[in-house]
N, CA, C and O atoms as a CHARMM CRD file, in Angstrom:
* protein
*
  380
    1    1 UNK  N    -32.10700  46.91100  47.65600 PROA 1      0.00000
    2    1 UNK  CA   -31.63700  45.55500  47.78800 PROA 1      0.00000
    3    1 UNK  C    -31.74700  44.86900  46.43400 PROA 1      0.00000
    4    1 UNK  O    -32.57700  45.12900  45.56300 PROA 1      0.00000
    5    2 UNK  N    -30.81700  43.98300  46.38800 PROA 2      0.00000
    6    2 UNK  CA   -30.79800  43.71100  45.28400 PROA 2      0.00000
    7    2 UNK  C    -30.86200  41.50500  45.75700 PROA 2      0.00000
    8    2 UNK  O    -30.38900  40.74600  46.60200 PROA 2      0.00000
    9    3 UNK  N    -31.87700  41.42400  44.38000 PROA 3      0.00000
   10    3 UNK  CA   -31.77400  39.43000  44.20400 PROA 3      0.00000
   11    3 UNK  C    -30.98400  39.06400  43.19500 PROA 3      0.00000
   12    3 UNK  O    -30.72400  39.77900  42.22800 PROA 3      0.00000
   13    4 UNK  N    -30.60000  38.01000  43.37100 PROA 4      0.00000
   14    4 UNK  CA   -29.57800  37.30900  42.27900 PROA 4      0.00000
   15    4 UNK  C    -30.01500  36.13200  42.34000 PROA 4      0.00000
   16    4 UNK  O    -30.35100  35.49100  43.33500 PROA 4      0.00000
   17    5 UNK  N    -30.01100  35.67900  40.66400 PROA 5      0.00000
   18    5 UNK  CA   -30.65900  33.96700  40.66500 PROA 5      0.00000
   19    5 UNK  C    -29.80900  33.65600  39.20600 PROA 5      0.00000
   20    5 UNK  O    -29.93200  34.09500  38.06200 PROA 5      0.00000
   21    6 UNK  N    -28.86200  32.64600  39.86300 PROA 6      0.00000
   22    6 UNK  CA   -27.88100  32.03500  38.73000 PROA 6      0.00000
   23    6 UNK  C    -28.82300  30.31200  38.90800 PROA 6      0.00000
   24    6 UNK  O    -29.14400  29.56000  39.82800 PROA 6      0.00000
   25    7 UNK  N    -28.90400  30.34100  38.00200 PROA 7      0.00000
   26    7 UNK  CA   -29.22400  29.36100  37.55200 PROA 7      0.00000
   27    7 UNK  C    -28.70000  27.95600  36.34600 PROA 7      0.00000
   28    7 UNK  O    -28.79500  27.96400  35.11800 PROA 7      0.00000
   29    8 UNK  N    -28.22800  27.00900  37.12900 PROA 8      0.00000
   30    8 UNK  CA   -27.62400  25.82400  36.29700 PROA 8      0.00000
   31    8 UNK  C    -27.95100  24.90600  36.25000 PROA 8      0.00000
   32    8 UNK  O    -28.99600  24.69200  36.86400 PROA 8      0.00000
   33    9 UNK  N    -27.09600  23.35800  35.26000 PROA 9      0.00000
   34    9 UNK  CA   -27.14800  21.92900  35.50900 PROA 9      0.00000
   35    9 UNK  C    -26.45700  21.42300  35.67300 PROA 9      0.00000
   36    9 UNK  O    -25.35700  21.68900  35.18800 PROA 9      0.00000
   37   10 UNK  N    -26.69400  20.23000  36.56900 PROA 10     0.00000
   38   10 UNK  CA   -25.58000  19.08500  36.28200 PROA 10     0.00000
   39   10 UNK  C    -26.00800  17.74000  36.27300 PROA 10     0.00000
   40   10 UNK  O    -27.20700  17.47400  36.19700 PROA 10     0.00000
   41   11 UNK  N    -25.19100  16.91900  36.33900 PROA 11     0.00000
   42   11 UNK  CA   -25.66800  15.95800  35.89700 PROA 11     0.00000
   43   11 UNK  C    -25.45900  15.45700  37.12600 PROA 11     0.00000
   44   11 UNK  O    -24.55800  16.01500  37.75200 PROA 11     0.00000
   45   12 UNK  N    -26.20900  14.27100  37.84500 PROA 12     0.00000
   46   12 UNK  CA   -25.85600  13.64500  39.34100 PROA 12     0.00000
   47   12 UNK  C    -24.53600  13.28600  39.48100 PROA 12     0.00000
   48   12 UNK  O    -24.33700  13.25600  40.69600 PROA 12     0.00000
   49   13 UNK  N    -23.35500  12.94800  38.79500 PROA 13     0.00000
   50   13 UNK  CA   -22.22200  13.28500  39.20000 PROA 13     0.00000
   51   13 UNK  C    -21.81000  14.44400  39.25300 PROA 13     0.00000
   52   13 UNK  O    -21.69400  14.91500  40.38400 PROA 13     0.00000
   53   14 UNK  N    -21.53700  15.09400  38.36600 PROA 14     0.00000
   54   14 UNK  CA   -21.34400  16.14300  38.10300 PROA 14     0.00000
   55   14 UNK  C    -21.58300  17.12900  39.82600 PROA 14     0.00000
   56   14 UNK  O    -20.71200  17.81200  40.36500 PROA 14     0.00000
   57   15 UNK  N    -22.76800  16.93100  40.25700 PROA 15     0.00000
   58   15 UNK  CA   -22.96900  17.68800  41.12000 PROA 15     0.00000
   59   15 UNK  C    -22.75100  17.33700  42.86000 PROA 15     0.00000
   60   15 UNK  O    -22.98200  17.92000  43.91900 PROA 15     0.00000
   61   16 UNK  N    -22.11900  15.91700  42.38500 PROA 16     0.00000
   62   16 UNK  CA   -21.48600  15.22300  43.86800 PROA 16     0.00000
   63   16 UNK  C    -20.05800  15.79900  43.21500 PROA 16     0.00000
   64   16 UNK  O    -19.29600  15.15500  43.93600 PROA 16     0.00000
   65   17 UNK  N    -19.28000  16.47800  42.44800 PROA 17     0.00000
   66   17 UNK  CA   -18.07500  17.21700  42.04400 PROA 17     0.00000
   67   17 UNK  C    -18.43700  18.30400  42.20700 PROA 17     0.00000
   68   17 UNK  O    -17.42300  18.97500  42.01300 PROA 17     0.00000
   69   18 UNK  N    -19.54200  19.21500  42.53400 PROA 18     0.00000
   70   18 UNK  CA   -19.45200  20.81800  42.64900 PROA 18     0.00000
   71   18 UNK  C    -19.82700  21.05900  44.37600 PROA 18     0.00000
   72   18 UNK  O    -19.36400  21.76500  45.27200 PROA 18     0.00000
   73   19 UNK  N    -21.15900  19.83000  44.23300 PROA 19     0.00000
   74   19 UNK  CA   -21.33900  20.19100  46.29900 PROA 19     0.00000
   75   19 UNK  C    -19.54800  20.59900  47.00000 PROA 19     0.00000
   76   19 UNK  O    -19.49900  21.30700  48.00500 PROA 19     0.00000
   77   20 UNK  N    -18.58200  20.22400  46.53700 PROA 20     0.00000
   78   20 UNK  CA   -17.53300  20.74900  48.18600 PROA 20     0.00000
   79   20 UNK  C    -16.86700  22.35500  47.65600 PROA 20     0.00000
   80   20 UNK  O    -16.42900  23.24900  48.37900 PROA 20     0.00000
   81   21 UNK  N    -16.98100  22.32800  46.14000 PROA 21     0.00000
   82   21 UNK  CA   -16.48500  23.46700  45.69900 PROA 21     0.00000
   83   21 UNK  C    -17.86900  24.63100  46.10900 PROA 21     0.00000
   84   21 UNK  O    -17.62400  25.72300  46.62300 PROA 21     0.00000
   85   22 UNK  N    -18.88300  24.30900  45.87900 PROA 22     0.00000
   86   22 UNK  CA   -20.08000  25.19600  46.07700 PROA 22     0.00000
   87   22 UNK  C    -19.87200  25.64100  47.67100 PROA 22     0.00000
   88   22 UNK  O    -19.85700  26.74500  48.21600 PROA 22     0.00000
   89   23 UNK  N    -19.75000  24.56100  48.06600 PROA 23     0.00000
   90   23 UNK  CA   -19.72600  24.94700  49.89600 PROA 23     0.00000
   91   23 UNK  C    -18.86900  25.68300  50.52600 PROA 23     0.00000
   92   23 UNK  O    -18.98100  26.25300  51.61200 PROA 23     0.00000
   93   24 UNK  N    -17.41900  25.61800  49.29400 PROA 24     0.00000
   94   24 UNK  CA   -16.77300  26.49700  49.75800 PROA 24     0.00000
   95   24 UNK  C    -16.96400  27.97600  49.95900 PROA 24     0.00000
   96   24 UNK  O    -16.85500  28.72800  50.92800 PROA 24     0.00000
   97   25 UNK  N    -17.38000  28.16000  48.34200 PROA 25     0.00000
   98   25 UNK  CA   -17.89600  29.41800  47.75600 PROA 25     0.00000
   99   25 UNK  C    -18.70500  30.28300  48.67500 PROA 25     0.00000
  100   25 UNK  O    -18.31500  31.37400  49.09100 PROA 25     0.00000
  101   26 UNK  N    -20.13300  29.59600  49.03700 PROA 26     0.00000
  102   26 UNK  CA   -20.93200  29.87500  50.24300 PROA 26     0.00000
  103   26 UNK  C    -20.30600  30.44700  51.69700 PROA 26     0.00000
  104   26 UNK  O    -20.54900  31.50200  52.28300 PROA 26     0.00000
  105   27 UNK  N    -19.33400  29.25200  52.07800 PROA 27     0.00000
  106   27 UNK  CA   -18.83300  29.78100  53.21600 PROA 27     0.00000
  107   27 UNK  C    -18.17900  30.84300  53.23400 PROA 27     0.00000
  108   27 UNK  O    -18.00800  31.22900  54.39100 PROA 27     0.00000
  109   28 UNK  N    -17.54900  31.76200  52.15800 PROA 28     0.00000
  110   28 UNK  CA   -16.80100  32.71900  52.21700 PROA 28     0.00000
  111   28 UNK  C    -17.37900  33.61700  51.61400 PROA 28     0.00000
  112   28 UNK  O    -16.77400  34.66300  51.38100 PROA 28     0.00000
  113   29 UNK  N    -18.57900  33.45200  51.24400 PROA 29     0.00000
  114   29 UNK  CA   -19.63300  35.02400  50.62400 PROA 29     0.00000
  115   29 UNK  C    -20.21700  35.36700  51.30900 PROA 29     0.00000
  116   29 UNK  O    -20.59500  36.53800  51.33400 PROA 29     0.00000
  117   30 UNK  N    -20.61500  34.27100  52.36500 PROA 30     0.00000
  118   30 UNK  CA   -21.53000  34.84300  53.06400 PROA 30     0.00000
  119   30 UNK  C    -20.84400  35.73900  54.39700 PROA 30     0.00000
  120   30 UNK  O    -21.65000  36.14000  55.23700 PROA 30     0.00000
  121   31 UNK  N    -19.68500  35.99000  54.55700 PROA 31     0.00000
  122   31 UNK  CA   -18.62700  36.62000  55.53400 PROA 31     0.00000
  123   31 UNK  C    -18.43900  38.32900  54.57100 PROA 31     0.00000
  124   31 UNK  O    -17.80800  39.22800  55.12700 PROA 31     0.00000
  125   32 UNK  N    -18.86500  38.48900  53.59400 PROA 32     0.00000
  126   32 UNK  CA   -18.83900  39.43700  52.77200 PROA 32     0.00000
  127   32 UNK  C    -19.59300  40.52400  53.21600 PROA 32     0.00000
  128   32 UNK  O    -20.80200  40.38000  53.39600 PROA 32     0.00000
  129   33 UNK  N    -18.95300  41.75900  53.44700 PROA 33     0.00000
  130   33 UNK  CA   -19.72100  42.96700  53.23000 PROA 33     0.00000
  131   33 UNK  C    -21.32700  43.19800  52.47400 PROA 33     0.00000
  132   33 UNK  O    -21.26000  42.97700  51.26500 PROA 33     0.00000
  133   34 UNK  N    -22.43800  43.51100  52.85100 PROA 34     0.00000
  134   34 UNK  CA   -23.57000  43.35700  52.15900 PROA 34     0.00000
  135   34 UNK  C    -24.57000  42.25200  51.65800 PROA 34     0.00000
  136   34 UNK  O    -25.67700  42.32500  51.12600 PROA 34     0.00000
  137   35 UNK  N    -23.51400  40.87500  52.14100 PROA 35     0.00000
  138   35 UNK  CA   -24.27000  39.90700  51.81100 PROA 35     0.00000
  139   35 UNK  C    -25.62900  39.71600  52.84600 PROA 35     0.00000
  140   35 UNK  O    -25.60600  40.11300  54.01100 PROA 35     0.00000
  141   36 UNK  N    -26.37700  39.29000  52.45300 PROA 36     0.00000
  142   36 UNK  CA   -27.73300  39.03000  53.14100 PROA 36     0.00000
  143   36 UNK  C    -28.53500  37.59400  52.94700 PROA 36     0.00000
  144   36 UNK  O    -29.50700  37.26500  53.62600 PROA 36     0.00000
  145   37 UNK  N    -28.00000  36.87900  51.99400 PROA 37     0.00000
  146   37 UNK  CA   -28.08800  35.55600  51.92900 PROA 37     0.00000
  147   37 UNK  C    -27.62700  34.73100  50.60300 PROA 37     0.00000
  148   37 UNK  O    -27.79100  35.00400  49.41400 PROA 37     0.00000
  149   38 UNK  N    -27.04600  33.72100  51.17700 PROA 38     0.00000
  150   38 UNK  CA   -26.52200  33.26600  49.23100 PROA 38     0.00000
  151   38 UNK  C    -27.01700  31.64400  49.71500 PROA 38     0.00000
  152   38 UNK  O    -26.97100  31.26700  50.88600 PROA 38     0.00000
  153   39 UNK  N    -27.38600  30.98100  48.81800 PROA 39     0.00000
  154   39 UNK  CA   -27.68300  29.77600  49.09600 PROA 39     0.00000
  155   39 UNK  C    -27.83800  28.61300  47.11200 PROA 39     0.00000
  156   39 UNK  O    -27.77100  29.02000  45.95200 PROA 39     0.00000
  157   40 UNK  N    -27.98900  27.58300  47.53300 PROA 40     0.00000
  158   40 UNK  CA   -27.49300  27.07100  46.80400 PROA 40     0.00000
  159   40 UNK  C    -28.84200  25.93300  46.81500 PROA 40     0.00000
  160   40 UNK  O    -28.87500  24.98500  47.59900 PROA 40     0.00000
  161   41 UNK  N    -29.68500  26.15500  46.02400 PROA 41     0.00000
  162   41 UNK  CA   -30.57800  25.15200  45.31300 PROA 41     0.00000
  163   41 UNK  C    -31.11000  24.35500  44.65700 PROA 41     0.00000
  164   41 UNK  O    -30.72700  24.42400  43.48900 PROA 41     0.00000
  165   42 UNK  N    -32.22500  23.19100  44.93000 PROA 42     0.00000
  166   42 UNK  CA   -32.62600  22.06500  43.62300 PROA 42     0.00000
  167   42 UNK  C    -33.82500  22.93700  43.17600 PROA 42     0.00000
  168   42 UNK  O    -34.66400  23.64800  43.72900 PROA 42     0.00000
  169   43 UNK  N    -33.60500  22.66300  42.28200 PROA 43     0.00000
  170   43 UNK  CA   -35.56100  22.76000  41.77100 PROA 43     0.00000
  171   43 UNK  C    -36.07900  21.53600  42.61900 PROA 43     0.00000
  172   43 UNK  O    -35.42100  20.57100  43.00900 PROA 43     0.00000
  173   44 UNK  N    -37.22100  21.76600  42.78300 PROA 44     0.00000
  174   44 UNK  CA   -38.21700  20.67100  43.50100 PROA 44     0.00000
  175   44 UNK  C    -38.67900  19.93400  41.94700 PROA 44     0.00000
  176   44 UNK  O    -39.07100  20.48400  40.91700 PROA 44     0.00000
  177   45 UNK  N    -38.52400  18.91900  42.16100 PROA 45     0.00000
  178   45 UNK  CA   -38.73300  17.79500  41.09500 PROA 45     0.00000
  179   45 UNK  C    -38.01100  17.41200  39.85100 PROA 45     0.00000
  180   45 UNK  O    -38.42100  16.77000  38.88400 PROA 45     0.00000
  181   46 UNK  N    -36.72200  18.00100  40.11100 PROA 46     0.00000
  182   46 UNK  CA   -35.70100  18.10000  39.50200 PROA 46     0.00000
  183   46 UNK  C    -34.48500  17.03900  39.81300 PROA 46     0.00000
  184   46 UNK  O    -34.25000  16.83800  41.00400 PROA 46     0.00000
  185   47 UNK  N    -33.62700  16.28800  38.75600 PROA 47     0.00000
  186   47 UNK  CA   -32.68200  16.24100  39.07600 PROA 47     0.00000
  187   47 UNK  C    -31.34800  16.61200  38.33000 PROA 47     0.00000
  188   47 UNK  O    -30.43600  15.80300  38.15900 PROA 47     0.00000
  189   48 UNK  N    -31.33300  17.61100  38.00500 PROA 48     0.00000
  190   48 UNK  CA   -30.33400  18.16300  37.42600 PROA 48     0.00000
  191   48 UNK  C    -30.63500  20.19300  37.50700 PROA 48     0.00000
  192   48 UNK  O    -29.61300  20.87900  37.48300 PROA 48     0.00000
  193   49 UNK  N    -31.53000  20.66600  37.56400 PROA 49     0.00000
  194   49 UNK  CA   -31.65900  22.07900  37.71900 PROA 49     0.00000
  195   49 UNK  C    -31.55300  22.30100  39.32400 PROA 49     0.00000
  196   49 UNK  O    -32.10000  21.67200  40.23000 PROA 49     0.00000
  197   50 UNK  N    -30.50300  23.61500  39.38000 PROA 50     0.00000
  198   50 UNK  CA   -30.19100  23.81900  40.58300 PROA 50     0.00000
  199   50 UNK  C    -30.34200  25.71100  40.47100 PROA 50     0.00000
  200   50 UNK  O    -30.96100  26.12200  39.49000 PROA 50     0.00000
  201   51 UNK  N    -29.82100  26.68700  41.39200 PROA 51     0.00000
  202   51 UNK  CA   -29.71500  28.09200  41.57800 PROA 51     0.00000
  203   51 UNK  C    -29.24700  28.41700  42.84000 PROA 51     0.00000
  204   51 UNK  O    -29.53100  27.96700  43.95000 PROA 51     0.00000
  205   52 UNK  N    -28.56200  29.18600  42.51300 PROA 52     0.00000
  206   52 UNK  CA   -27.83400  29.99500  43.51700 PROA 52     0.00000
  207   52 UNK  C    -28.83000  31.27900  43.78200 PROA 52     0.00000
  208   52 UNK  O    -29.02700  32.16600  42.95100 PROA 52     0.00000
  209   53 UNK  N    -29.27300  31.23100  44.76500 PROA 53     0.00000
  210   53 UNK  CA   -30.21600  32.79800  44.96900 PROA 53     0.00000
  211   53 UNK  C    -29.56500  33.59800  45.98800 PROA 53     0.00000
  212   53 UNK  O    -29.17900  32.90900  46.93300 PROA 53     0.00000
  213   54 UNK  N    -29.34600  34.71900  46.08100 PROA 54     0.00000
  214   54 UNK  CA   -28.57100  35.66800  46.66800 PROA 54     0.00000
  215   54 UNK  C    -29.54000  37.02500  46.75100 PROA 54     0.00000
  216   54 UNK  O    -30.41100  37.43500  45.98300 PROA 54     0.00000
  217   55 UNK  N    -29.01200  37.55500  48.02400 PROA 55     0.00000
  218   55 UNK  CA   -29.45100  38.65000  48.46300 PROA 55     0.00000
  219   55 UNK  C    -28.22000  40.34000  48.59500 PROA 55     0.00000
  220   55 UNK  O    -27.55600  40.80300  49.52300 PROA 55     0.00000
  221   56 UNK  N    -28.34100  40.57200  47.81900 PROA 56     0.00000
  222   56 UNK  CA   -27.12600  41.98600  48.01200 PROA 56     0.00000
  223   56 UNK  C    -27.96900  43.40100  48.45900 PROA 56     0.00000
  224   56 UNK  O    -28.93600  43.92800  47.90800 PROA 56     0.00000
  225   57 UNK  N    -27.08300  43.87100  49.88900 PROA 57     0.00000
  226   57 UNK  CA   -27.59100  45.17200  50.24800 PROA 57     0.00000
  227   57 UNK  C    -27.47700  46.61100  49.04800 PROA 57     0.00000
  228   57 UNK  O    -27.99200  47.72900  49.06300 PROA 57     0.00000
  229   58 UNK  N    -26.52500  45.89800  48.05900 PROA 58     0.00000
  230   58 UNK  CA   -26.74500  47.19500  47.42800 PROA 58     0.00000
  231   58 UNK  C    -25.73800  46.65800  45.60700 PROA 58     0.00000
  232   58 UNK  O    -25.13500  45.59300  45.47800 PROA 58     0.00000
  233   59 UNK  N    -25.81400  47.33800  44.91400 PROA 59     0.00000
  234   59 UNK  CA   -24.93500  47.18300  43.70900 PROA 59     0.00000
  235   59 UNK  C    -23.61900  47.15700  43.83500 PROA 59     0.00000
  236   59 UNK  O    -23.13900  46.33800  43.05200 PROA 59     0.00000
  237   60 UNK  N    -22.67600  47.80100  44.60600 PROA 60     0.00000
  238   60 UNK  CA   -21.54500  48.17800  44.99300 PROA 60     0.00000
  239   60 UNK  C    -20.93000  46.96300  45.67900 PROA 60     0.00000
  240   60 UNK  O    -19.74600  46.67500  45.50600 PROA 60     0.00000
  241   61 UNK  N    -22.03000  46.00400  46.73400 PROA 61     0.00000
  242   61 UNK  CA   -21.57700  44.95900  47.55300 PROA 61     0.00000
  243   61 UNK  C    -21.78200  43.76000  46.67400 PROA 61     0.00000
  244   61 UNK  O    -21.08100  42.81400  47.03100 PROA 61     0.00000
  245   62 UNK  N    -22.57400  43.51100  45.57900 PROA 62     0.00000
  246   62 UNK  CA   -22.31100  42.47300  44.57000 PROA 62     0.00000
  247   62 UNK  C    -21.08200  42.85700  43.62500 PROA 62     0.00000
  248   62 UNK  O    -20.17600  42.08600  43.30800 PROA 62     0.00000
  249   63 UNK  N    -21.18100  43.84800  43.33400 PROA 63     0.00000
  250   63 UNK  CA   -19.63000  44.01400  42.10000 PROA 63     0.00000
  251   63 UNK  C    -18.09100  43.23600  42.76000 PROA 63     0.00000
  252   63 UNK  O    -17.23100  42.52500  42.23900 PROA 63     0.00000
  253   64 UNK  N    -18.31200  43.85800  44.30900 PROA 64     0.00000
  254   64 UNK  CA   -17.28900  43.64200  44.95300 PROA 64     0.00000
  255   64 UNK  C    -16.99300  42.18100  44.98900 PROA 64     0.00000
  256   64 UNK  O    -15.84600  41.73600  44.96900 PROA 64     0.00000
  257   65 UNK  N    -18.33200  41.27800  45.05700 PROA 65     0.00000
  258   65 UNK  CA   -18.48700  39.78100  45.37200 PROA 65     0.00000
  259   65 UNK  C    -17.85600  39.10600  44.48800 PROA 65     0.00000
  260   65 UNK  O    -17.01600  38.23700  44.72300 PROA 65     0.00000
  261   66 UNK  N    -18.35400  39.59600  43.07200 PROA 66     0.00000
  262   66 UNK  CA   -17.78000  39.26300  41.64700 PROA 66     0.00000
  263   66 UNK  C    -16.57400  39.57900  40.98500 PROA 66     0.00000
  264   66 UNK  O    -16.27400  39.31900  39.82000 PROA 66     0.00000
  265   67 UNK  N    -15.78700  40.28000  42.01400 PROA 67     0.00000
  266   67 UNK  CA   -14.34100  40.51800  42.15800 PROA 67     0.00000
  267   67 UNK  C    -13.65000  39.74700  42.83300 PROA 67     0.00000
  268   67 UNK  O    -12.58300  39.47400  42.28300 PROA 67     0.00000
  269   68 UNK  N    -13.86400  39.12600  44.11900 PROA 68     0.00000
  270   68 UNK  CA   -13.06700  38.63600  45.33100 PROA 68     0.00000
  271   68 UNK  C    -12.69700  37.21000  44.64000 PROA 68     0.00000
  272   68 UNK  O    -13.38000  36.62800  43.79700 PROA 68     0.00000
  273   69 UNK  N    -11.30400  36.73100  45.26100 PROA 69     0.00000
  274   69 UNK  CA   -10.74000  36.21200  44.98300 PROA 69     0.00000
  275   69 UNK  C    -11.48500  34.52000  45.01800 PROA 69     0.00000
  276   69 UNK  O    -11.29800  33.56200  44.26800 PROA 69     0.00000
  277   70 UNK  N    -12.59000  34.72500  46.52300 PROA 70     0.00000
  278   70 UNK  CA   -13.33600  33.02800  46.32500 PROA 70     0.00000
  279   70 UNK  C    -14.14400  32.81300  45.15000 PROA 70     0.00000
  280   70 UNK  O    -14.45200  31.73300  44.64400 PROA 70     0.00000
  281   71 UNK  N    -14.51800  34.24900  44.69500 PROA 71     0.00000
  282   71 UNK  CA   -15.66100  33.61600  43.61500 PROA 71     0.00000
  283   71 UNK  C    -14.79600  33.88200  42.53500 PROA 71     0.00000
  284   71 UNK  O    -15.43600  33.27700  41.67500 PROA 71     0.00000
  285   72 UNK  N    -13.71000  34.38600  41.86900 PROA 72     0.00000
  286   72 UNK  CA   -13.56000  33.86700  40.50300 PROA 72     0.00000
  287   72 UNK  C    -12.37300  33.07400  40.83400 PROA 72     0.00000
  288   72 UNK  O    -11.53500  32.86200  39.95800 PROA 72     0.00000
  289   73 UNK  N    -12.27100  32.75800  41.65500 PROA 73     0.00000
  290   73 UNK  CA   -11.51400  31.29600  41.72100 PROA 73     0.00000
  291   73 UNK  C    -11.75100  30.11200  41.52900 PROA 73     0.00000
  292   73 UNK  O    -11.13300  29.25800  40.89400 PROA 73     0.00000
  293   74 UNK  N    -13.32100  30.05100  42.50200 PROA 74     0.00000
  294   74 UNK  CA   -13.84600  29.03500  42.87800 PROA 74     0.00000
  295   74 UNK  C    -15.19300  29.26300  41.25700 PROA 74     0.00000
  296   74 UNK  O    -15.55400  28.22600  40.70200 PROA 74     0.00000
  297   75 UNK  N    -15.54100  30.13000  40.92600 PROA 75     0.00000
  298   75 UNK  CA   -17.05900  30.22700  40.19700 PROA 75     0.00000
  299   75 UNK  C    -16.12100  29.54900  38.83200 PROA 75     0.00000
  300   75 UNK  O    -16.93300  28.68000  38.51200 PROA 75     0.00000
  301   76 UNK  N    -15.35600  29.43800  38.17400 PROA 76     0.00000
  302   76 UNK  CA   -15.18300  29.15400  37.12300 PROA 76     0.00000
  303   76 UNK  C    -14.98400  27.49000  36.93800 PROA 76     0.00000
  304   76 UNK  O    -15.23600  26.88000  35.89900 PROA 76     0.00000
  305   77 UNK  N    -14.46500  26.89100  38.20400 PROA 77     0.00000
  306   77 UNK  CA   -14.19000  25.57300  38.64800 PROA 77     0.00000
  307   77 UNK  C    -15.51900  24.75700  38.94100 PROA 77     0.00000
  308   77 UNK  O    -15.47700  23.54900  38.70500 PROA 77     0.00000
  309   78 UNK  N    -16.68000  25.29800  39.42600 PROA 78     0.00000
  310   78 UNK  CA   -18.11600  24.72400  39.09500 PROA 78     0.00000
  311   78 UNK  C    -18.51700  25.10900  37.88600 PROA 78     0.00000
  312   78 UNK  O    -18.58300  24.10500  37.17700 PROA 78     0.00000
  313   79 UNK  N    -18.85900  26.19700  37.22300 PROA 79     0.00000
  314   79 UNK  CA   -18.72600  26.24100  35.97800 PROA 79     0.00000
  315   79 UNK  C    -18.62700  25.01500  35.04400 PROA 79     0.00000
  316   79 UNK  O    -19.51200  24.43300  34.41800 PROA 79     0.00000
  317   80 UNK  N    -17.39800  24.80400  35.12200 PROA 80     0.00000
  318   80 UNK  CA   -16.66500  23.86200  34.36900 PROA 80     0.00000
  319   80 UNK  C    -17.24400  22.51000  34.33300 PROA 80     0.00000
  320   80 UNK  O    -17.23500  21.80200  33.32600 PROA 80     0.00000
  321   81 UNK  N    -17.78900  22.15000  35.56400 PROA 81     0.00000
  322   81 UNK  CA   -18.61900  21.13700  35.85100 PROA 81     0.00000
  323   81 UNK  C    -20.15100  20.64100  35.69400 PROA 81     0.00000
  324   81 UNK  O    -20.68000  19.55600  35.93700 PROA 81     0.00000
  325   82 UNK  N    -20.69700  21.96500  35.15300 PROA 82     0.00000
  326   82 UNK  CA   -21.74400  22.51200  34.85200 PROA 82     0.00000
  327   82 UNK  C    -22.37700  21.39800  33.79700 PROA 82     0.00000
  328   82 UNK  O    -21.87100  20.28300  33.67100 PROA 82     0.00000
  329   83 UNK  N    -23.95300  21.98500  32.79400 PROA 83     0.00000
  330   83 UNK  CA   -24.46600  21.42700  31.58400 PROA 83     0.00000
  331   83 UNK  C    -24.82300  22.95200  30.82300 PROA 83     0.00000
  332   83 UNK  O    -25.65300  23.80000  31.15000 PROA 83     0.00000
  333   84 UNK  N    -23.97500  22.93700  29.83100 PROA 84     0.00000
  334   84 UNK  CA   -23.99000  24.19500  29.38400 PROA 84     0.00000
  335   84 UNK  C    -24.39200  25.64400  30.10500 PROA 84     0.00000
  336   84 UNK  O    -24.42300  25.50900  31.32900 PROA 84     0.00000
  337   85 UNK  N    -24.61400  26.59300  29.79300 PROA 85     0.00000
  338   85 UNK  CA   -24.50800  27.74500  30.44700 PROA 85     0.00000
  339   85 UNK  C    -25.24500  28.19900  31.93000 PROA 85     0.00000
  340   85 UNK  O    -26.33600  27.76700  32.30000 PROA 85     0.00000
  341   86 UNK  N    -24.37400  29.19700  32.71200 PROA 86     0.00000
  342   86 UNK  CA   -25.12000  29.63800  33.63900 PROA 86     0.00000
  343   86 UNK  C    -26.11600  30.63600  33.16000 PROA 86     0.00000
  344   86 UNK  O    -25.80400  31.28200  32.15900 PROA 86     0.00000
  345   87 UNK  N    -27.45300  30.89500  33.81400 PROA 87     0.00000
  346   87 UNK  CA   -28.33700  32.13000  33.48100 PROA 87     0.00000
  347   87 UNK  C    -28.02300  32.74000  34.43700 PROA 87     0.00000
  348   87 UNK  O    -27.69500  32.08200  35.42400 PROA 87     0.00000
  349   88 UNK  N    -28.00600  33.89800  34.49600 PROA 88     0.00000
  350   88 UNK  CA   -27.89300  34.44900  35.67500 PROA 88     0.00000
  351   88 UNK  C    -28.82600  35.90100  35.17200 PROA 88     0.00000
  352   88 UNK  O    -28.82900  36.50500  34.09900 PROA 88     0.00000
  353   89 UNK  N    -29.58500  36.13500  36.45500 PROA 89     0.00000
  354   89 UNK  CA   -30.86100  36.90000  36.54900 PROA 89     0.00000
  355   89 UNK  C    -30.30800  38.34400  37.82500 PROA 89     0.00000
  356   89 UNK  O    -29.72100  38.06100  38.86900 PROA 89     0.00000
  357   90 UNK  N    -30.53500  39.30100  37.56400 PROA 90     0.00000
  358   90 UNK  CA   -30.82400  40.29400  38.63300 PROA 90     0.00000
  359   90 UNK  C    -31.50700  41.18600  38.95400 PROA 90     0.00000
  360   90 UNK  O    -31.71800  42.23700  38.34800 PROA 90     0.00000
  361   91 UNK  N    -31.94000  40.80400  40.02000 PROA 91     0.00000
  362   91 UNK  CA   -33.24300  41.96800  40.12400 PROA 91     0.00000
  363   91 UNK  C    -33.26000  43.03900  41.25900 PROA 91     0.00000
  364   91 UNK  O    -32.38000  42.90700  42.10900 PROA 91     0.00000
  365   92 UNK  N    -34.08500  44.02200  41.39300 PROA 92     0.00000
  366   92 UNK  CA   -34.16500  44.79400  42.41200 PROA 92     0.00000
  367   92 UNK  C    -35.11100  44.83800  42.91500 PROA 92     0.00000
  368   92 UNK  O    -36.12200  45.19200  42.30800 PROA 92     0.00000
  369   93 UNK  N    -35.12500  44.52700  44.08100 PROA 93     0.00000
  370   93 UNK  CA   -36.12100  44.25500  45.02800 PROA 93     0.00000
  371   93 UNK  C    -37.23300  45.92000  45.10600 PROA 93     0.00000
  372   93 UNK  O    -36.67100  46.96400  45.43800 PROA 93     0.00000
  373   94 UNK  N    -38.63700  45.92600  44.79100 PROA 94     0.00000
  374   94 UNK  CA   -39.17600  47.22900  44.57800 PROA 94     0.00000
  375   94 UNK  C    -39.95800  46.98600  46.33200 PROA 94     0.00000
  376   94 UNK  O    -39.72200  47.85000  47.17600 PROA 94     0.00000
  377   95 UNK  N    -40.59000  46.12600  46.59200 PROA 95     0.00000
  378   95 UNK  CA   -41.75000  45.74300  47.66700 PROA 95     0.00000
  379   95 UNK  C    -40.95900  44.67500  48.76200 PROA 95     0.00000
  380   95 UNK  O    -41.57700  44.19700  49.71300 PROA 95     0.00000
């Protein structure tokens, strides 16, 4: 199994402009082959750091994710809305 942690900013507008695009994104990954959870987060005491944490059954079912038409449709359009870069982290779940 595999974790995924993208990690971004925005600015409080900024992120009343990504909540309907994000929700979209969500609603149609999570209908995905292998997905196991994708969700969309604040930091606690934050107002501008957020993350997307995701759960993939395997390498093969994220590549696929990062192909489909909602996420580079929709991922480049929050992006855009963003505070400079996404991090994006992946790990493999050992325990």
């Amino acid at each position: 199994m595999l974790k995924v942690v993208a990690k971004m900013s925005f600015t409080p507008e900024a992120k009343d402009s990504a909540l309907p695009l994000v929700k979209e994104l969500v609603a149609a990954t999570v209908q995905e082959k292998g997905c196991l959870g994708y969700n969309f987060c604040q930091q606690a005491e934050s107002t501008d750091a957020y993350a997307m944490i995701e759960s993939w059954e395997t390498p093969e079912a994220l590549d696929a994710h990062m192909k489909s038409e909602h996420f580079t449709t929709i991922l480049p359009q929050i992006s855009a809305l963003g505070k400079g870069e996404t991090e994006i982290a992946v790990f493999e779940v050992l325990v």
